[in-house]
N, C-alpha and C positions, 0 to 999 in steps of 0.2 A: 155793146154787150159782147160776151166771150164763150166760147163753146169749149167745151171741156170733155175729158173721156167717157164721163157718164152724161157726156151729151151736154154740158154746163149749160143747162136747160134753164136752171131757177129765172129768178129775175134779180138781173145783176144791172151794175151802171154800165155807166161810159167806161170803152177800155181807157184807161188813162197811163199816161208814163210819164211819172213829174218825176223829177230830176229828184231822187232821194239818193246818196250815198249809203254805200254798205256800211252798214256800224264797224268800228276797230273794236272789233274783241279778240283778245288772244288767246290762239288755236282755235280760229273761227274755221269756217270751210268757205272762204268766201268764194272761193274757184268754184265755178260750176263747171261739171264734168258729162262727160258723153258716155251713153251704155252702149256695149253691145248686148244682144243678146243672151249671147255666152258666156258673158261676166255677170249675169244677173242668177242670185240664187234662189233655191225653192223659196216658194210665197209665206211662208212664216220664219223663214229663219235663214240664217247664215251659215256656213258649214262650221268660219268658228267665229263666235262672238253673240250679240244680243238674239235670243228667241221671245217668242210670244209669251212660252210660258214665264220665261225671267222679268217680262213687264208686267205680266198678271202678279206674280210672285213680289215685287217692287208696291204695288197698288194693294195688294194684302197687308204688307207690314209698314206700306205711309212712308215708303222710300223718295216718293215723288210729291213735292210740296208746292210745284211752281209751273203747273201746264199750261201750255201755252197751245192751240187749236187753230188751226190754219183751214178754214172751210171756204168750199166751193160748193157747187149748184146741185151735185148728185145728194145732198145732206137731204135736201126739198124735193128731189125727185117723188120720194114717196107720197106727200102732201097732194100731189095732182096738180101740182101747179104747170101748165101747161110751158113749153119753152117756146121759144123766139123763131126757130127757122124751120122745124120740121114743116113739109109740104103739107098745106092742106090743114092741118091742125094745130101749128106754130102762131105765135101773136102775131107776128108780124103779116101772116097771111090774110088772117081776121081784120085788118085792117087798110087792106087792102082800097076800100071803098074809098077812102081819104084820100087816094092817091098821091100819096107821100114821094116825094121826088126821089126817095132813097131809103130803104127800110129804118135806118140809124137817124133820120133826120126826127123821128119819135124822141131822140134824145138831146136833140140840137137845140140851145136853150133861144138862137135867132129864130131858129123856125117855129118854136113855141111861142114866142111873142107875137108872130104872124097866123099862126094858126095852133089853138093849145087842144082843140078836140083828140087830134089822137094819143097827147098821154091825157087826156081826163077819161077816152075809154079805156085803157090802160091800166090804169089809176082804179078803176071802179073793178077791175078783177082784180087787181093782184094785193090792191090795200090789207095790209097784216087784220089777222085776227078777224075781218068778216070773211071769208070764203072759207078759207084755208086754215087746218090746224098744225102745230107742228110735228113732228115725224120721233119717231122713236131714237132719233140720233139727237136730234136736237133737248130731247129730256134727257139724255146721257149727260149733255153739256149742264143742262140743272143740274143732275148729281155731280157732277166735279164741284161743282161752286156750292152747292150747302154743305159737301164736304170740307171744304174749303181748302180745294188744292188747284182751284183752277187760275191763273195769272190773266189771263186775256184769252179770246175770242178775235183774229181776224178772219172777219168772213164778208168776200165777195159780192154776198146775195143782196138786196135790198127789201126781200119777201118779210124781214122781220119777225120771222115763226121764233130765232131763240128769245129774243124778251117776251111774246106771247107763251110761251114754255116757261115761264121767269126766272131766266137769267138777267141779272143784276146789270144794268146797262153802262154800270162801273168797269164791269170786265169784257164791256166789247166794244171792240173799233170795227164798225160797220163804213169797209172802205171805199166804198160804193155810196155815201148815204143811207136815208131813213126818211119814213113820213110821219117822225115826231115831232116835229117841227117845221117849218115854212117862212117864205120871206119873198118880197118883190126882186122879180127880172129885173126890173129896171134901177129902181133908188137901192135894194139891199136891205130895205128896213122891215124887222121881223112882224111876222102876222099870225094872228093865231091861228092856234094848227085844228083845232076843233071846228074852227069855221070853215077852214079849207078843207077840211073833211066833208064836212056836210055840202059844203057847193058844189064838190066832184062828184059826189057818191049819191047825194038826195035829189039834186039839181041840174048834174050834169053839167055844170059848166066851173071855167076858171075864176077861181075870186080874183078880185081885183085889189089894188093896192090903196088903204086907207091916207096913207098920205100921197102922193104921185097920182093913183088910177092906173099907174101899169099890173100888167099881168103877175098874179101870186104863182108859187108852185111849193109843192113838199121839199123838203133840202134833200131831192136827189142829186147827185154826181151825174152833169151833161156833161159830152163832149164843152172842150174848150174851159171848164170850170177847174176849180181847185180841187186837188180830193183834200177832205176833210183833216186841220192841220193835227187832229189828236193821234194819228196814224204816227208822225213823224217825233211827235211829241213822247211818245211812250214806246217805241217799236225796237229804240236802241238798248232802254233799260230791258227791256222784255228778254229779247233773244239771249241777253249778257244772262240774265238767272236762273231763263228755265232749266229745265232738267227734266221735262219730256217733250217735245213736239210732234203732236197729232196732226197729222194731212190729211185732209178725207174728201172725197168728191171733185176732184178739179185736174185741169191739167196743167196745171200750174205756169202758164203761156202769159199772166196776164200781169206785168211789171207796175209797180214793184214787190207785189204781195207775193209772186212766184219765189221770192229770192229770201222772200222767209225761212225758211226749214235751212238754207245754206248760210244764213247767215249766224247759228248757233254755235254758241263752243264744237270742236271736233270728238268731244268726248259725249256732248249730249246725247238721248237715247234718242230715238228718231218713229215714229208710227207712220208706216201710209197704208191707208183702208182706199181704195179706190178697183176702178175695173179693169183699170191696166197701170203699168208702170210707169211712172213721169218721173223727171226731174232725174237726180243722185242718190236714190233711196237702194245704194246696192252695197254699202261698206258695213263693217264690221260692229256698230252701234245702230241698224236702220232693221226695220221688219217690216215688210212688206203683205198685204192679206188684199188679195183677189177675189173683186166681185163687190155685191150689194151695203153698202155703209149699218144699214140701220140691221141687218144677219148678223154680220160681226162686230157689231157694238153689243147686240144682245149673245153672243157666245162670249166675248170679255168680260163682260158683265156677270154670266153664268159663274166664269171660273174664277173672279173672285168675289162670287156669293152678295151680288150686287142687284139680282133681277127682279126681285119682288119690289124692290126699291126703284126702280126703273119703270115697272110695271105701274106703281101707285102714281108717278109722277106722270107718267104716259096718259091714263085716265084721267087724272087731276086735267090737264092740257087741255082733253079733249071736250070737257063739258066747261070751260073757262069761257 
């Protein structure tokens, strides 16, 4: 898991770093750059080039056809989802009793074959859609897509609140995994995921595997595992069209989904809503907005006459 400036609390996988090459696009940014302080400008805008108001003003007249959304764990903060290492009230402290040889070893798919209790309690909080609803950021990501301007969705988290929100599962590379589907540790051969639902969450315990008898699990992303090939599958077309990329929530630390936003044309517009500054978001196409995801998704929203539409979707969410 990975911690992020808004605490990248959600619940995310394994950190992974598979060997993905930067896309060749031309007048990509593929160089990542270092801030100082003092080359960084006011949190909405630039002195010259993109402001806030020019993307709100872009998203009024349907200038932006191809968004592309780069999410980390602050998207879910709101939601209560508790995070991983806070003292005292962090998962991982809660789990303490299991005495896990290493707080990450929760995501170790050999230690799961030896002992699966601490992600089946795991598993039974953080499972999409029973505990948890989604956040007012994550219905934003619904309006992009019945708009039909949204391209993709990579995000971090494995909390699964944007399909609970219903976002189209076409537009999202969840690169972390998901617990919509399931399959044996050991053979690989798929299990149903309703069943393993219910074993975790009713029963308490790990299914087992219909043909083998080894240990089943949701298709999250362990340490050691592959992240999921649709990532690499779609992530060079993606960055090559869009024509806006939103950051929100993350500190973009966690390879290769950090290298998103730098890997777009150098002309693309660029968003990062976060609580502090990450990555390259300091040149002359990037805008930057300090502070809470789901504040400044609903003042966006305001100024291009989008909230009541956010708002219906918001409630919709919440009684789903």
């Amino acid at each position: 898991v990975a911690s992020t400036s808004e605490g990248d609390v959600s619940i995310v996988g394994s950190v992974l770093r598979p060997r993905i090459n930067a896309p060749r696009i031309a007048g990509g940014r593929n160089a990542k750059c270092s801030a100082r302080r003092d080359q960084i400008r006011d949190s909405s805008s630039s002195a010259e080039g993109l402001t806030l108001e020019k993307i709100v003003d872009s998203l009024k007249e349907g200038n932006y056809k191809k968004i592309v959304v780069v999410a980390g764990a602050g998207v879910s903060c709101s939601a209560g989802i508790p995070d991983f290492r806070t003292p005292g009230s962090g998962l991982y402290d809660n789990l303490h009793k299991f005495n896990l040889p290493y707080a990450e070893a929760i995501f170790d798919v050999d230690f799961y074959r030896q002992n699966p209790m601490p992600f089946v309690t795991l598993s039974r909080e953080i499972w999409p859609g029973v505990k948890y609803r989604p956040t007012l950021t994550h219905c934003f990501f619904t309006l992009l897509d019945k708009r039909g301007i949204l391209r993709r969705i990579y995000t971090q988290n494995i909390d699964g609140l944007e399909v609970v929100a219903g976002v189209d599962p076409e537009k999202l590379v969840e690169c972390h995994g998901h617990f919509r589907s399931a399959s044996c540790t050991s053979c690989g051969m798929g299990h149903d995921a309703d069943d393993c639902k219910s074993s975790m969450l009713e029963e308490g315990i790990a299914p087992t595997c219909n043909s083998c008898g080894g240990l089943v699990k949701p298709s999250i992303v362990f340490f050691g595992e592959v992240m999921p090939s649709r990532f690499s599958e779609l992530v060079h077309f993606d960055v090559a069209s869009c024509d806006l990329v939103v950051t929100l929530g993350t500190s973009l630390l966690v390879a290769p989904v950090a290298s998103i936003p730098d890997w777009v044309k150098s002309d693309t517009h660029r968003l990062l809503i976060n609580r502090e500054l990450v990555g390259s978001f300091y040149g002359p196409t990037d805008v930057f907005l300090e502070g809470d995801c789901d504040e400044h998704v609903r003042k966006i929203c305001s100024m291009v006459g989008w909230e009541e539409e956010l708002d219906e979707l918001y409630s919709d969410s919440q009684s789903k």
